[in-house]
Each structure stands twice: as C-alpha cells, then as structure tokens.
N, C-alpha and C positions, 0 to 999 in steps of 0.2 A: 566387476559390477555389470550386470546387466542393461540393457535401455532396450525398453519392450514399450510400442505405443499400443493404449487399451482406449482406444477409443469409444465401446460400447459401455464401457464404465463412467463416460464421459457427461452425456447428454446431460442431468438432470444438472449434475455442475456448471457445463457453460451455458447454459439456458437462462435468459434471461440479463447475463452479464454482458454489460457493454465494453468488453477489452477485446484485443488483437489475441488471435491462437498464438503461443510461447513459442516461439523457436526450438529445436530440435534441443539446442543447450542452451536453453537458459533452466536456473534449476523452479522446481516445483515449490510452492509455498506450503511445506508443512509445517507442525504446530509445534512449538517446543513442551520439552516435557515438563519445563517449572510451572506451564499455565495449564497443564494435562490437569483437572481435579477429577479425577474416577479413582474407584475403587484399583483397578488394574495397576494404575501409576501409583500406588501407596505402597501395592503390592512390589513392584519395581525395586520403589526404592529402598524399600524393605532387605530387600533378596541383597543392593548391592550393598548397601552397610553392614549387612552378615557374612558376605563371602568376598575377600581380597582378593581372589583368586578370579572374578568373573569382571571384563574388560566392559559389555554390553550386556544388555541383557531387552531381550525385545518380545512382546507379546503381540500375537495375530490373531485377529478373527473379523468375521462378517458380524459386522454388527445387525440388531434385527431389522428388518427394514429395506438392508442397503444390497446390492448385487452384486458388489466384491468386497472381497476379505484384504483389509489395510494391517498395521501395525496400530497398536491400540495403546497402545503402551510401551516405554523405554527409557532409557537415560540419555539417549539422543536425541538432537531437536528433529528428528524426524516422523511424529506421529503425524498419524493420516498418512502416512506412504502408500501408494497401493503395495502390494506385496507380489513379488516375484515367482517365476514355473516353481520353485523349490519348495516355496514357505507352501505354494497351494496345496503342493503333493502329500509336505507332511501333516498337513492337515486337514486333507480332505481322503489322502488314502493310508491314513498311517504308516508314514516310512519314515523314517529316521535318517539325516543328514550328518555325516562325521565331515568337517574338509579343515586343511589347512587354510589360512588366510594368505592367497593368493599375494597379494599386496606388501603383509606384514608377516612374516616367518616368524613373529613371539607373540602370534592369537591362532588359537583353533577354536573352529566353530561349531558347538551341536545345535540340532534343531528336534523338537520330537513334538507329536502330538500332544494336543492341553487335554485334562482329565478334570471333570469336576470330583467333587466329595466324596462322588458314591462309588467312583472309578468308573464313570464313562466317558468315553472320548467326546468331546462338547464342539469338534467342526473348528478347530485353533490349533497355533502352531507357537511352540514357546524357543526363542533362539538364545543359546547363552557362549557367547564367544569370552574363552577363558585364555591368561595368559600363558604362555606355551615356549617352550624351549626344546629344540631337536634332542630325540630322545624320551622326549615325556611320556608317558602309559596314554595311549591315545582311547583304550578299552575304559580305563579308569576313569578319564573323562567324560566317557559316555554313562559311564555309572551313577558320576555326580550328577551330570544332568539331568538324568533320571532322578533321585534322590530330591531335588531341586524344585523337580516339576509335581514329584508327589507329593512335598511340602507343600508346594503353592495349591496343588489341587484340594488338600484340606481346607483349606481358604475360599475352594471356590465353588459356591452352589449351582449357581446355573450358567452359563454365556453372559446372558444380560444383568446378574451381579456384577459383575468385572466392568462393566458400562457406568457401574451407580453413581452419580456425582457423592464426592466430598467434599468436607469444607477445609 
C-alpha cells in the first residue's frame, strides 16, 4: 500500500476546520459504502452479487468540480479515498494494471480505464480484485475485467451520471 502526502488536494478541505493536521498514521476518514447513495454504488453492488469471483471492486474518477480523482464507489468503507500513482495512470492515460496482491497470494488485481455508453474513455479507473489461486489464467482475468467494465459501461452515460444520488 502506498502512503503519498497530496497536500495541494488538500486546501479546500482543511480550510475552515478547526482540527489538528493527522498524524502521518492515523487513518483518513473515509465514507462507507452502505451510506455511499449514487448511482456508481448501485452499480457496485450490482457487479458484486453477480460475480463470486470479484473480492473488491472500486470505481475512480474526478468528480466534476473537484481537482483529484478519489474512489467513487466500492464495497469497502473506503470512498473518498484519494486514489493512488496507479489508479491515476489508468485513468488518465489508459493503461491497464494486472498485479498480484502483494499482501494476500488469493487476490489479483485488474485496474482499466471506465468507458461510458458510447465507448469513450470518461477520465476513471474501475479496480476489480478477483479471487486468485497460483496457477490461475492471469490473461483471463484480465478479459473478465474487461467484460465487467463493458457491462458497467452500458450503464453508464456520462461521468457525472455515476455521481447521481439514489434513494
């Protein structure tokens, strides 16, 4: 896991609040996803009751407005994360991330750029870490994820569709 300070992400947030700057480790206050109501988290949870096979599944973008790109969406209570060198690359210069998980040897994780509707690439990065056993087609899982992302991209008209509140 990384730890990258983005302080020029920072200003509008601690502006105005009267706390102490966080400690290097204390963790960040991100949002969990059962209180996440957008479009995006529907979609989420959508993808993970269809596929047993996906452990995570995380959605990125700049929302409009803001001047970084967070996690938008997830099954972890980590939205609003800012999002990492990796997630930015695959979604700001379409690359594609295949990696084992470091930590846990029975997840691999793909990242690829988000597609709206019409198949253009929309400035997002979709992560879908799937369960994984040494040995496993590590191509085929990049296929699914692909498969995954084009499902979710018929779902998705623009960027700030994926923002829309739900109820």
């Amino acid at each position: 896991m990384k730890t990258i300070l983005r302080l020029a992400a920072l200003p509008g947030l601690l502006l105005g609040l009267a706390i102490p700057a966080f400690a290097a480790d204390t963790p960040p206050a991100w949002g969990k996803a059962a209180d996440n109501k957008i479009y995006a988290q529907q979609l989420v949870n959508e993808l993970m009751a269809k596929y047993p096979e996906l452990v995570v599944v995380g959605l990125h973008l700049t929302a409009p407005g803001a001047k970084a790109e967070t996690m938008i969406a997830t099954n972890l209570d980590r939205v609003g994360k800012l999002d990492d060198d990796d997630d930015i690359a695959v979604a700001q210069e379409h690359k594609t991330v295949l990696a084992p998980n470091m930590k846990d040897p029975h997840k691999f994780e793909v990242q690829v750029p988000l597609k709206d509707a019409a198949g253009h690439f929309i400035g997002g990065a979709a992560g879908f870490v799937f369960r994984y056993n040494s040995g496993d087609d590590e191509v085929q899982l990049h296929i699914k994820a692909l498969a995954i992302r084009d499902e979710l991209a018929k779902k998705t008209l623009s960027p700030a569709a994926l923002l829309m509140p739900i109820k």
